[in-house]
C-alpha positions as CSV (number, residue, x, y, z in Angstrom):
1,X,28.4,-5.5,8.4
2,X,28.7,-4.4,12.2
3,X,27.1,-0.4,11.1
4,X,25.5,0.9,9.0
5,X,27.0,3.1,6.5
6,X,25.5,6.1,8.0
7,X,28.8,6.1,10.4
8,X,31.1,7.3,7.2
9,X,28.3,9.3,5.3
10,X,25.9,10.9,7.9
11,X,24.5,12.8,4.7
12,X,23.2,9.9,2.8
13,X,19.9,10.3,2.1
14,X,17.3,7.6,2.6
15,X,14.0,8.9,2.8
16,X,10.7,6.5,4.1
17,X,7.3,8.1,3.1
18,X,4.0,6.9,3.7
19,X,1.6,6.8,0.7
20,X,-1.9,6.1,0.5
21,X,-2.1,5.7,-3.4
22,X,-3.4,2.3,-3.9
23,X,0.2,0.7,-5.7
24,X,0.3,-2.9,-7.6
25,X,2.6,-5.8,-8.0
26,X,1.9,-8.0,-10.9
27,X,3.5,-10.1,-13.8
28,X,0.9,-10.5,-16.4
29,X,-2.3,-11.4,-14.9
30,X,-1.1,-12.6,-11.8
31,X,-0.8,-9.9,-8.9
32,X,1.6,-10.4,-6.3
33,X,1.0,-7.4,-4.0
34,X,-1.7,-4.9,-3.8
35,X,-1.2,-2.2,-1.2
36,X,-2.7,1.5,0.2
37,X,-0.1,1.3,2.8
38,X,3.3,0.9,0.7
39,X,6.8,3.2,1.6
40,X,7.9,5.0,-1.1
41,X,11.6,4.6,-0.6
42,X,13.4,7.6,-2.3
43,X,16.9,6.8,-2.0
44,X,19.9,9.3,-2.9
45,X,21.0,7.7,-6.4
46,X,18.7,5.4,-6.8
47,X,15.3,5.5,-8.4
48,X,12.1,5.0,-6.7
49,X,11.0,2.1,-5.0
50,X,7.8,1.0,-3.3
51,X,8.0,-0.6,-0.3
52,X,4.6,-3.2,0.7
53,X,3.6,-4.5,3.9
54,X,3.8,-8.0,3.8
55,X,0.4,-8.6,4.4
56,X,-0.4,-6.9,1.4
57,X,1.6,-9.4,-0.6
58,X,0.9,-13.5,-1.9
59,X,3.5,-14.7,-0.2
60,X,2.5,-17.6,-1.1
61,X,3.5,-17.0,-4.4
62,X,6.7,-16.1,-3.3
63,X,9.7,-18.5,-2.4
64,X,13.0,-17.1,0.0
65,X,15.6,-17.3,-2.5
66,X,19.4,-18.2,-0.6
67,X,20.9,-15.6,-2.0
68,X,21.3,-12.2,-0.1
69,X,23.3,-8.9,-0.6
70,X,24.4,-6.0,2.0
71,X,23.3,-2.3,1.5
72,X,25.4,-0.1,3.2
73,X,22.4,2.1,4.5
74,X,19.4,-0.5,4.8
75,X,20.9,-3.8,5.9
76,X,20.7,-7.1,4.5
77,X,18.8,-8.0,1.5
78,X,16.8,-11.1,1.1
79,X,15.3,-12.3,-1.5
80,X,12.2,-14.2,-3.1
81,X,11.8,-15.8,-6.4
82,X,7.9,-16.8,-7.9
83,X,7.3,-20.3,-6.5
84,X,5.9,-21.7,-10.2
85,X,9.1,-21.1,-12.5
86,X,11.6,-21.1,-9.5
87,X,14.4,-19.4,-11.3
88,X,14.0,-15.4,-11.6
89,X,14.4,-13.3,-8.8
90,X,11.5,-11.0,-8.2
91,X,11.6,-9.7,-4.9
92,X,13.7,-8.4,-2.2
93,X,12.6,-7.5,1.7
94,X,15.3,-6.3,4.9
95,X,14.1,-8.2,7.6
96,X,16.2,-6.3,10.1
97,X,17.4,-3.0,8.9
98,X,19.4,-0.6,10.1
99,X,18.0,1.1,12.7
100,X,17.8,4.5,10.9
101,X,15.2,2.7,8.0
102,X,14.0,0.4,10.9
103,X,10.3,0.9,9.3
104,X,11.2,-1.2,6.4
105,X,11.4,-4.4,8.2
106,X,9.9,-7.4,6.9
107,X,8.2,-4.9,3.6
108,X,8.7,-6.4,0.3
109,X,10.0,-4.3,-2.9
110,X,9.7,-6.1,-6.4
111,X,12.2,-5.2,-9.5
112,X,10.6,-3.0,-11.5
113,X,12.3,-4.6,-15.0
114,X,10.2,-7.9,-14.4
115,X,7.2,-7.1,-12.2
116,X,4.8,-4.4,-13.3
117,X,4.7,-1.9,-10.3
118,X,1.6,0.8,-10.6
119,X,0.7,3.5,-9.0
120,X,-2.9,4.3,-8.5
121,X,-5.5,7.1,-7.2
122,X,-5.5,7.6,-3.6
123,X,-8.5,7.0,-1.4
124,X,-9.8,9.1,-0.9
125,X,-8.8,10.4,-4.4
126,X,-7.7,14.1,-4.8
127,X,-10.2,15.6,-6.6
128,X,-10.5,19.9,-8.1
129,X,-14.0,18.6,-7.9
């Protein structure tokens, strides 16, 4: 894909917020992210989806999987599977977005129907205290 699909739809929406709620990646015991930095990605049509640097996640965990995908208003997807069971897709990162959700590069986004995604307090919490 030469463009991004901004060129046809100028009004897509694909909004990048910073959140400092502490946010976790796990599957069972086993965490795979942990993060106060994450994106929250709010995407028109879509549901939410956090974002993590990628020094916030066990990459070592993490194997690049060959298969990849286009999004018409991010780029191309890669994506990572857990190294132990090898099979399952977990994980998906654009490592050169477009450049209109150029902060997402390199951040790493898990499915939320096999990895437990939580979001936590923020630090400092909000308080009526």
């Amino acid at each position: 894909m030469e463009h991004s699909g901004y060129v046809e739809r100028p009004d897509y929406r694909v909004d990048l917020l910073a959140r400092r709620n502490r946010v976790t990646a796990s599957i069972g015991d086993l965490v795979l992210a942990d993060s106060e930095r994450c994106l929250l990605v709010d995407e028109q049509d879509h549901g939410l989806v956090f974002y993590f640097p990628p020094d916030h996640v066990r990459l070592d965990l993490l194997a690049d999987d060959d298969r990849s995908s286009i999004c018409p208003f991010k780029g191309i997807a890669s994506y990572r599977r857990l190294v132990h069971d090898g099979v399952e897709v977990v994980a998906w990162s654009y490592l050169t977005p477009f450049p209109e959700v150029a902060p997402l590069a390199g951040y790493v986004a898990f499915y939320q129907d096999v990895v437990d995604v939580r979001v936590g307090s923020a630090v400092p919490a909000v308080s009526g205290r």
